[in-house]
N, C-alpha and C positions, 0 to 999 in steps of 0.2 A: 245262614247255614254254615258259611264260611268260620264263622265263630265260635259256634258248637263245638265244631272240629279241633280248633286251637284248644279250647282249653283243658280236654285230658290231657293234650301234650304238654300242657305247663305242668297240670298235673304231677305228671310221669318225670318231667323235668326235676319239679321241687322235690320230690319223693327220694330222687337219686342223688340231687346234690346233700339232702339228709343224709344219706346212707354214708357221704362221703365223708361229710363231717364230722359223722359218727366215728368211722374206720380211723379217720384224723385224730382225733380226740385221743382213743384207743393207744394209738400207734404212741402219742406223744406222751397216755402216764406209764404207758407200757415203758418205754425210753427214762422214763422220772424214776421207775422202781428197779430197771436195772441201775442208773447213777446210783441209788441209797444204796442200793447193798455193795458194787462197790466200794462206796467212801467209808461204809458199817467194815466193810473187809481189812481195805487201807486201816483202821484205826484200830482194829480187833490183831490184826496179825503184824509184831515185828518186824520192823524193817532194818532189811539186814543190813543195809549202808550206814545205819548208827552204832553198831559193830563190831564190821569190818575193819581190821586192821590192813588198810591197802598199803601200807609201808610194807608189811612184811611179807603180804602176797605178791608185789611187785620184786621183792626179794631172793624170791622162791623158783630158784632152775627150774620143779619143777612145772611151775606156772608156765612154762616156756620152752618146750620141746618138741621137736617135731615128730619125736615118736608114738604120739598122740593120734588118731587119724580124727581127719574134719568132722567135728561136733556142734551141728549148725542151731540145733537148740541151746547151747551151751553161751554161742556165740550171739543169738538173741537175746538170751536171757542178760548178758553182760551188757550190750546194747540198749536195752531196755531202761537197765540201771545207771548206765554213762549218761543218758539222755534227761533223765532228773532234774540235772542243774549242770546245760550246756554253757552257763558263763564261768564256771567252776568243772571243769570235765575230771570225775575221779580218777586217778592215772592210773591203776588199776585197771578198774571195767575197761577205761579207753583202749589201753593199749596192749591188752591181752585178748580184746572181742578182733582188734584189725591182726596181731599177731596171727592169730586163731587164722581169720580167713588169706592165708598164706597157703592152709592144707587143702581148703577146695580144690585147689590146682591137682592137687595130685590122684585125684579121683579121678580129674580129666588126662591129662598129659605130664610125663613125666621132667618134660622139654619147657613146657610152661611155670614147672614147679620151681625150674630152675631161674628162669625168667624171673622169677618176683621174687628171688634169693636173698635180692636186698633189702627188702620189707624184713625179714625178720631181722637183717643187722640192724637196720635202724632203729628197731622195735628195740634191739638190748642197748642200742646207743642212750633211747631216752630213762632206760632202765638205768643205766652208768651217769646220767645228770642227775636222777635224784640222788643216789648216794652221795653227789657233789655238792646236791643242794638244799641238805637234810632239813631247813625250816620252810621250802618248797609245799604249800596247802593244795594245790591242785595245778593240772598241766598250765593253764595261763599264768598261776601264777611265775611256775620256774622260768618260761619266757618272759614273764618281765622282770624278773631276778636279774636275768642273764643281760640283757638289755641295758640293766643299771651299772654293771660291770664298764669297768674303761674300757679304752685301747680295742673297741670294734667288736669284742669278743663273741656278739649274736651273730656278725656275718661269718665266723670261721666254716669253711667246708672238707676241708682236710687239703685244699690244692694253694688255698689264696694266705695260707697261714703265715709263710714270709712273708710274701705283697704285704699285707696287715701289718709286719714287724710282730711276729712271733714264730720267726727262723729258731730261736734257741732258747725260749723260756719255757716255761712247762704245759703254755699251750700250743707248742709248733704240732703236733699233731692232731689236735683238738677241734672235733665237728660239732658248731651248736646243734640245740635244742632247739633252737627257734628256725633252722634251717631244716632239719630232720623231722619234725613234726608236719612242716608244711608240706613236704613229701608225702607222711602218710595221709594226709589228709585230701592230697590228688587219689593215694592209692583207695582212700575210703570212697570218693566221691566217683571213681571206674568200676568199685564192687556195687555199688550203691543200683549205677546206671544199668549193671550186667544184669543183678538181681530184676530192674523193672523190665526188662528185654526179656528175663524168663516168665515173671508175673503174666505180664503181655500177651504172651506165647500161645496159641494152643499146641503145645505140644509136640508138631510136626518140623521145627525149627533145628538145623545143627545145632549142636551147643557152644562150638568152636565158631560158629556163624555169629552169635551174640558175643562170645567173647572179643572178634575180631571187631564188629562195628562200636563196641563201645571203647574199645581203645583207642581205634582213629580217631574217635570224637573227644574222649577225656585225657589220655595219655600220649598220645604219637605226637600231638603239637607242642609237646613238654621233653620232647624225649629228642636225644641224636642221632643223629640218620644211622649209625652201626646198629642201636638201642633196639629203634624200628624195624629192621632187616632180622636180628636176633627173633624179635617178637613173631614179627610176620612169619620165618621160616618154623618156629615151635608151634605157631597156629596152624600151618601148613599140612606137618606130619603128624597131628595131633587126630583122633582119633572122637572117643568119647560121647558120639551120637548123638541121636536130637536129644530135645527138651525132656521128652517122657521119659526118654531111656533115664535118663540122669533124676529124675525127682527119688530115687529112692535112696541111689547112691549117692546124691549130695545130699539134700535133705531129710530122708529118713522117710517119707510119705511111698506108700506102696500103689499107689493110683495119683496119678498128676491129676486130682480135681477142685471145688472151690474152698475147702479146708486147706491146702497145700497150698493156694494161693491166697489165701487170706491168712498167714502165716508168715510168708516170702513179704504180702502189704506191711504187715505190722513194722515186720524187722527192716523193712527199706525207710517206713516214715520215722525210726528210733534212729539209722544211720546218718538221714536228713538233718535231725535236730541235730548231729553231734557234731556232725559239719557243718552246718553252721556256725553252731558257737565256736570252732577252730576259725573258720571262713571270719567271721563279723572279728576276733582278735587282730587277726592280721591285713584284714581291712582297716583298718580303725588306725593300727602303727603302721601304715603303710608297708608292710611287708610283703606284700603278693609277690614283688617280683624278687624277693633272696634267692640268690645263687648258690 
């Protein structure tokens, strides 16, 4: 009797793991005929990076103003394109998608905006190396340009420039490329972390609460104790409410739901790659810890 009993349950068993197989199956050319169109897409529509003249958009004040407000699609989309060919990063898309997210701040806090004031000098500083380094093919390259240069020229910061012995030549003023870029690339790797803290979120979360933890963890151990106190007191009086409040005003999304976070995913895994490929350069020339 015992036995009878078993075996509609295998039955019913087998039946179901069919179904699953099936549903698998499905799921996997469904997955196969989104890749072909796709790749039918990629090859049917122009890609604009073969183009683009990024000499003369990296050229362009306009490309580089702050009277622009934060255009976070704009900023993806550049993103997107930087991330191509992270061992070649277009200077361009790069450093006009990190320029860009300088303006998020000021949807939140006026005090914050001011805070990361230096992100957009450095942004026109690496803008001022390529005119210096007009056969410069993409940002690693001009770092290793600079690199090849005598007399120390990659560590200049604008402080150490006598120490170095370049008190009164024409680089006594002169902040590398190779020092300046590793900066924005802490600053990528704190919008990177903010971004997943909003991802994360449902919604109910200060905004300034995300901005404050990811900076203790990415930036404060980078930064000098005045730097930090600056920070901490502009997160303090800073305003700009939770998560929800803020998706429509940073991002542009009228309801914080799973489009606006899969959205925020894409542009966090595009910023990953680009960091990287910044990260893996100056791993590699042991540069992590330039001053």
């Amino acid at each position: 009797m015992q036995e009878e009993k078993e075996e509609p349950k295998k039955e019913e068993e087998q039946q179901e793991e069919s179904k699953q197989e099936k549903k698998e199956e499905e799921t996997k050319e469904g997955e196969k005929k989104e890749e072909k169109e796709e790749e039918k897409k990629e090859k049917e529509e122009p890609k604009e990076e073969d183009t683009l003249n990024w000499r003369e958009e990296l050229g362009k004040d306009s490309n580089f103003t702050q009277k622009d407000p934060f255009d976070f699609k704009k900023v993806s989309e550049n993103f997107e394109k930087a991330a191509k060919n992270p061992d070649k990063l277009n200077p361009y898309y790069t450093i006009s998608a990190i320029y860009d997210l300088t303006k998020f701040f000021k949807n939140i806090s006026s005090g914050l905006s001011m805070g990361f004031s230096d992100i957009t000098e450095k942004s026109q500083i690496m803008r001022e190396r390529f005119k210096e380094f007009p056969e410069a093919t993409d940002i690693q390259d001009l770092l290793r340009r600079e690199m090849q240069m005598q007399l120390n020229i990659y560590k200049l910061n604008g402080d150490n420039n006598y120490e170095l012995g370049h008190g009164y030549d024409k680089y006594k003023h002169y902040i590398s490329a190779c020092r300046t870029f590793l900066r924005l690339l802490w600053f990528l790797e704190y919008l990177t972390d903010v971004f997943v803290g909003v991802h994360n979120d449902n919604g109910s979360t200060a905004i300034k609460t995300i901005l404050g933890n990811s900076y203790d963890k990415v930036l404060a151990p980078r930064h000098p104790f005045l730097t930090r106190k600056a920070v901490g007191f502009a997160l303090m009086f800073s305003s700009g409410g939770n998560v929800a409040k803020n998706v429509d005003l940073i991002f542009g999304y009228k309801v914080y739901n799973d489009e606006a976070r899969k959205v925020i995913k894409e542009t966090v895994n595009k910023m990953r790659i680009i960091w990287k490929g910044g990260h893996d350069f100056y791993e590699k020339h042991k540069l992590l810890d330039l001053k």
